[in-house]
C-alpha positions as CSV (number, residue, x, y, z in Angstrom):
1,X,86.6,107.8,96.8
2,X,84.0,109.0,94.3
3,X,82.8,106.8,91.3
4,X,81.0,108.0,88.0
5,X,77.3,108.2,87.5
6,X,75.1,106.7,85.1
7,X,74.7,109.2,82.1
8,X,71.1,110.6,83.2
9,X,72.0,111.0,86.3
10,X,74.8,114.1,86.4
11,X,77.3,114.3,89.4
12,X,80.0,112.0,91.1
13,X,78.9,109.5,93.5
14,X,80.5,108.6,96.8
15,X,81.3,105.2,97.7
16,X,78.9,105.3,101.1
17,X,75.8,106.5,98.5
18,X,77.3,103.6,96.2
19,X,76.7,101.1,99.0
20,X,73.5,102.3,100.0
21,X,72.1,102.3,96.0
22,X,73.4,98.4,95.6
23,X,72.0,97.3,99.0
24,X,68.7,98.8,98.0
25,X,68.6,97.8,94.4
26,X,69.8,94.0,95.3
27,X,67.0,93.6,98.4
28,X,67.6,89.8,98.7
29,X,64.4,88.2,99.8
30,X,66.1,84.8,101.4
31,X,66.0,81.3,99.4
32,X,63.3,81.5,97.0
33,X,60.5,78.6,97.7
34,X,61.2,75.6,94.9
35,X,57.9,75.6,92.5
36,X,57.0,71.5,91.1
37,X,54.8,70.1,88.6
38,X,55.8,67.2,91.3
39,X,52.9,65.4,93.4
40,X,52.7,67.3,96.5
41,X,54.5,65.0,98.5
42,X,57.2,64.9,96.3
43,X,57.0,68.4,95.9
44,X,57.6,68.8,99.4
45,X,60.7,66.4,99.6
46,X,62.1,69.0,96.5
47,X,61.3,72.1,99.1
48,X,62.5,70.5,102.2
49,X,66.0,69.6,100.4
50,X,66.3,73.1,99.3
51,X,65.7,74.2,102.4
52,X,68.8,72.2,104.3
53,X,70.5,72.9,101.3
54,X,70.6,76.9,101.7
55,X,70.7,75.9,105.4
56,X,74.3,74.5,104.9
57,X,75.5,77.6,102.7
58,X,75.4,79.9,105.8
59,X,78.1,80.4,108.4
60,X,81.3,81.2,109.4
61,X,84.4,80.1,108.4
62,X,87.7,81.2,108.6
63,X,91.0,81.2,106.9
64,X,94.7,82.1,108.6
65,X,97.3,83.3,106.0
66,X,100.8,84.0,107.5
67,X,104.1,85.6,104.7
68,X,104.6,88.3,102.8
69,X,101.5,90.5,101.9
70,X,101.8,90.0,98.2
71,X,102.3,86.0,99.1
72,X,99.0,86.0,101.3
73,X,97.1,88.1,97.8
74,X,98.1,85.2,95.7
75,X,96.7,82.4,98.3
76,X,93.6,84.7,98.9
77,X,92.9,84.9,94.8
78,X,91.1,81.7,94.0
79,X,89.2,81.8,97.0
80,X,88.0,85.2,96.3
81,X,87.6,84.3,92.5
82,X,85.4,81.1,93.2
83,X,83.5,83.6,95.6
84,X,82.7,85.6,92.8
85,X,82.4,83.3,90.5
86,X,79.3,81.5,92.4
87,X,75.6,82.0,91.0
88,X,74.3,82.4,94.5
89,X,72.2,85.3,94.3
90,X,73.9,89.2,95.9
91,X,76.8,90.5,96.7
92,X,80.5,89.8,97.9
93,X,81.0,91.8,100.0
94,X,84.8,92.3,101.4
95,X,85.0,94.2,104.6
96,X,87.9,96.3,105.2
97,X,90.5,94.6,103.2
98,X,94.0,95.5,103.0
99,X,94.9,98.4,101.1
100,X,96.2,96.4,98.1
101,X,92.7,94.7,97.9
102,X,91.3,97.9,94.7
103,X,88.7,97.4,92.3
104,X,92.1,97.3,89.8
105,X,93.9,94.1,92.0
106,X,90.5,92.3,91.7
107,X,90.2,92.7,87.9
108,X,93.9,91.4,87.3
109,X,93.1,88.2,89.7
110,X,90.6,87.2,87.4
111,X,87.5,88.3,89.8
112,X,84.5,89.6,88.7
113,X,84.1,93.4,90.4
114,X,80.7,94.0,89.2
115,X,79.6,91.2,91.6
116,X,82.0,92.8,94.7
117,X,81.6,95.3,97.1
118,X,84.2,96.7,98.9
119,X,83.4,98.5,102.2
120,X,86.1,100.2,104.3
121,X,85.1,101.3,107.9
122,X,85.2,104.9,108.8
123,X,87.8,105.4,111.5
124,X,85.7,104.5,115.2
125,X,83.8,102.5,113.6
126,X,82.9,98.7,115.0
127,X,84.2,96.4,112.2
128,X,82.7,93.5,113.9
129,X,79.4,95.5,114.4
130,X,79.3,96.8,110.8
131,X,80.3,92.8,109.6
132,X,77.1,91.7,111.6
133,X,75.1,93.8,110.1
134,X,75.7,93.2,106.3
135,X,75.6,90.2,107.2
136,X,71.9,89.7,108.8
137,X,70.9,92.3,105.7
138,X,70.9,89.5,103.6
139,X,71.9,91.6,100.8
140,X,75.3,89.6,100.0
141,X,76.0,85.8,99.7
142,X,79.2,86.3,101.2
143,X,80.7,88.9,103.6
144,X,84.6,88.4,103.4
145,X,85.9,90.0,106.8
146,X,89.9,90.8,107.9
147,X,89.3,90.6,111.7
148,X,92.1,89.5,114.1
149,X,91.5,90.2,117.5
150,X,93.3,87.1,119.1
151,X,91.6,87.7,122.3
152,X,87.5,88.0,121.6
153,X,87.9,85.3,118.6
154,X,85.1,82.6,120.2
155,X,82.8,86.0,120.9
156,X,83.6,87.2,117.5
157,X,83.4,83.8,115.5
158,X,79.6,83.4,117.8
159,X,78.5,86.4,116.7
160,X,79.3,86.1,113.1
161,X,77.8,82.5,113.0
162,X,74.6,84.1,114.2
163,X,74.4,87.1,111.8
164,X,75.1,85.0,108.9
165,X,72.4,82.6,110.2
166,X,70.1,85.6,110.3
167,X,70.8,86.7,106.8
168,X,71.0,83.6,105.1
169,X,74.8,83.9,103.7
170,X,77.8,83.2,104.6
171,X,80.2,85.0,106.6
172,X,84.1,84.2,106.0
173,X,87.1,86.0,108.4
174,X,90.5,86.1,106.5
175,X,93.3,86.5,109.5
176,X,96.2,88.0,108.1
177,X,98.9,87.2,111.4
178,X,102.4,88.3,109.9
179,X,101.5,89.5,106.5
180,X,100.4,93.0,108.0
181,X,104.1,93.1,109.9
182,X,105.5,92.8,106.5
């Protein structure tokens, strides 16, 4: 897939060098520190609250969709809008969605695609390695994953909890069951 160039720069580029430009540009430091006029104790209650607040926006969750493809798009659209709607600072990021999932689908749901990232595995690749590391990156505020290995789900859900912990964001496994089968 090859996108267009900004005008001074001549030349297609390729989604992988697309990726690699936005996760370098974005370089999310973590939750920025909370500045007060505040006395200092106060100040400090203002920090502390911030702190448990960005605490409580990482993790893992997960959501299990079962019908007809095109039925399991129209339950996954608000989600993804509100996703992309939010004014958390980077990326969301969706990891190997189904083929339907295009930069054109996201526009006519109403999302916002200059906010999203869409990253499809090359073929061998570990999707549950590559979804731990964008997500201890820290470069997105969500990483939206389509993972449904029944049998290593408590090793998989651990490991995302952890990477998400690592990179401050949040980590969020769409399981598709009988939509694929469709």
């Amino acid at each position: 897939m090859q996108y267009s160039r900004h005008p001074h720069h001549p030349g297609p580029l390729v989604q992988a060098e697309l990726f690699h430009n936005a996760l370098m540009a974005s370089r999310y430091a973590g939750p920025a520190k909370v500045v007060s006029a505040k006395k200092p104790a106060e100040a400090a209650t203002v920090e502390s609250a911030a702190v448990e607040t960005a605490a409580v926006e990482t993790g893992f969750s997960e959501i299990a969709l079962n019908g007809a493809p095109g039925q399991c798009l129209q339950w996954l659209a608000p989600v993804l809008r509100d996703l992309s709607q939010a004014q958390a600072p980077g990326w969301l990021t969706l990891l190997d969605p189904p083929e339907a999932v295009s930069h054109h689908w996201l526009r006519n749901a109403g999302l916002d695609p200059e906010r999203i990232l869409i990253v499809r595995a090359k073929r061998g690749m570990d999707s549950l390695e590559l979804c731990c590391e964008l997500l201890r990156l820290g470069c997105s505020h969500t990483v939206v994953s389509w993972m449904s290995d029944e049998g290593q789900q408590v090793v998989t859900n651990n490991r995302l909890t952890r990477a998400a912990r690592d990179g401050q964001c949040r980590s969020l496994n769409i399981r598709l069951g009988m939509c694929l089968a469709a």
